[in-house]
C-alpha positions in Angstrom: 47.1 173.3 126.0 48.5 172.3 129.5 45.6 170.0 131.3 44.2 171.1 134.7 45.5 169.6 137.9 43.9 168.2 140.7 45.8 168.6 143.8 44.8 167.8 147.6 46.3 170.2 149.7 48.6 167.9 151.0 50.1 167.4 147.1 50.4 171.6 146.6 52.2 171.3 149.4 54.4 168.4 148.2 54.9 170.0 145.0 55.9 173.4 146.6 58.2 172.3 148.6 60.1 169.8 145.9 60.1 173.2 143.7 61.4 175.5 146.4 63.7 172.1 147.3 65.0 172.2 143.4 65.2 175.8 142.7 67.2 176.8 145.7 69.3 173.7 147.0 69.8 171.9 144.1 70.1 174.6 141.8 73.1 175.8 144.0 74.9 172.5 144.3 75.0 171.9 139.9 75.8 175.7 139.8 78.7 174.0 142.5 79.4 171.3 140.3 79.7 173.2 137.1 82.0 175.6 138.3 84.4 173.1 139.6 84.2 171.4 136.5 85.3 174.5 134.8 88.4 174.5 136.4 89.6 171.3 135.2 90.4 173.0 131.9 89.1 172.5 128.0 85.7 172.4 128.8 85.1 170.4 124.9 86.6 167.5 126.3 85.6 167.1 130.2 83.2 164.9 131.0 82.7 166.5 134.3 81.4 169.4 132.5 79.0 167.8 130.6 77.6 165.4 132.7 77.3 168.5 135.3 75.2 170.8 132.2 73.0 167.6 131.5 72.0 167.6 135.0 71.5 171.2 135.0 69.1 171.2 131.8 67.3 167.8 133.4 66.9 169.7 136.6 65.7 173.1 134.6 63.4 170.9 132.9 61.5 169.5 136.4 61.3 172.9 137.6 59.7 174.1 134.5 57.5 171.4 134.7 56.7 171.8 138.6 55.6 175.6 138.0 53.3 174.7 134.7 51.9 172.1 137.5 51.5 174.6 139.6 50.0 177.4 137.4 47.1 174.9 136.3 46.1 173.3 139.6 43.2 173.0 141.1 42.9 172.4 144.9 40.1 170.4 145.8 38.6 172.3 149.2 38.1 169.4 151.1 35.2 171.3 153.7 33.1 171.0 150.3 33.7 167.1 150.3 30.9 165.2 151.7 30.8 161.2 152.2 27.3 160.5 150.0 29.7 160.2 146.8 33.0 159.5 145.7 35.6 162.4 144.5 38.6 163.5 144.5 40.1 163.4 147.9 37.7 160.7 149.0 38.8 158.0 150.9 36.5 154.9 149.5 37.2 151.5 151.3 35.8 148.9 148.8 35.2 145.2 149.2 36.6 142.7 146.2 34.9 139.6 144.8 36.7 137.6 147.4 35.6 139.8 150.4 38.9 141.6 150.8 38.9 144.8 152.1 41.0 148.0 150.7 41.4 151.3 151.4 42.0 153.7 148.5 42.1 157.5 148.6 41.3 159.0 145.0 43.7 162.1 143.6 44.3 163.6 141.3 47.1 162.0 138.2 50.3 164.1 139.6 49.9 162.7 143.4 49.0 159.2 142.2 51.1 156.3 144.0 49.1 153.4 143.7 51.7 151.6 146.1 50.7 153.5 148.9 47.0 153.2 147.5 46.9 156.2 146.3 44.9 156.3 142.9 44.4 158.9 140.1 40.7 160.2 139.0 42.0 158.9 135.3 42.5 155.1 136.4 40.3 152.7 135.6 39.4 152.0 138.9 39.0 155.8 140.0 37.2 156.6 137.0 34.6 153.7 138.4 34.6 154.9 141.8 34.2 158.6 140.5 30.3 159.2 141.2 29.8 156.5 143.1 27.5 156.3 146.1 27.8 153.7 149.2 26.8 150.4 148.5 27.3 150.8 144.6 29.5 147.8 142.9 31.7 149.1 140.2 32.9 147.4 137.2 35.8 148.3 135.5 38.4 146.4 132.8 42.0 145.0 134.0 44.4 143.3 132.0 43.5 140.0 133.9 39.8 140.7 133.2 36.8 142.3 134.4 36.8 143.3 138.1 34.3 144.1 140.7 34.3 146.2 144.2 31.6 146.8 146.5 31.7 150.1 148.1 31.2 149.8 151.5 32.4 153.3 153.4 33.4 156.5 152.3 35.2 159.3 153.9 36.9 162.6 153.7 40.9 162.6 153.5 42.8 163.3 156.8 43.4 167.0 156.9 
């Protein structure tokens, strides 16, 4: 059983265009690279060949995986999101222990990047923002130990 999705609509339209990207372009270029592998003869001994099928069934494989994404998403309509509590597509800015101030928008897993502060409903930390109202500290586990933010603002994601 395939779990739902949570997508912004800025991550359905990510994943769109990597599956249009994948299906059209690159699907083209290893149908390119097989074929002129072919041509280099016994196909049981050319390396080409294989190297060029392995990407095929590897690319195959992300596309399959893009569209079961696809069929089980659910966009968040961000008009619905308000800034009283924290959800997906919220943008929470939290204060640390030591007063430092962060910025995180929470998504959902697939559009997760936690370098560009971008972090899933399933983390530990999203799951103890989830909920959460302004002014509310959160505690949640980290393999360093027990952390603590203060929320201090909440907003909607940037359409």
């Amino acid at each position: 059983m395939p779990k739902d999705v949570i997508l912004t609509p800025e991550g359905l339209a990510n994943l769109k265009g990597e599956l249009d990207h994948l299906a059209t372009t690159r699907r083209r270029q290893v149908a390119a690279r097989i074929k002129e592998a072919r041509e280099f003869g016994d196909i049981s001994e050319n390396a080409e060949y294989d190297d060029a099928k392995n990407e095929q069934a590897m690319l195959e494989a992300r596309i399959a995986q893009l569209e079961e994404k696809l069929r089980s998403a659910t966009v968040i309509d961000q008009t619905d999101l308000g800034t009283d509590v924290v959800r997906v597509g919220s943008v929470v800015h939290v204060k640390d222990e030591g007063g430092k101030s962060t910025k995180y928008t929470i998504v959902g897993s697939a559009e997760a990047n936690p370098a560009e502060l971008r972090l899933s409903n399933e983390s530990p930390v999203g799951k103890a923002l989830l909920g959460r109202k302004r002014g509310e500290e959160v505690v949640f586990s980290t393999p360093k130990g027990e952390r603590k933010l203060k929320i201090t603002k909440i907003d909607v994601a940037a359409k």
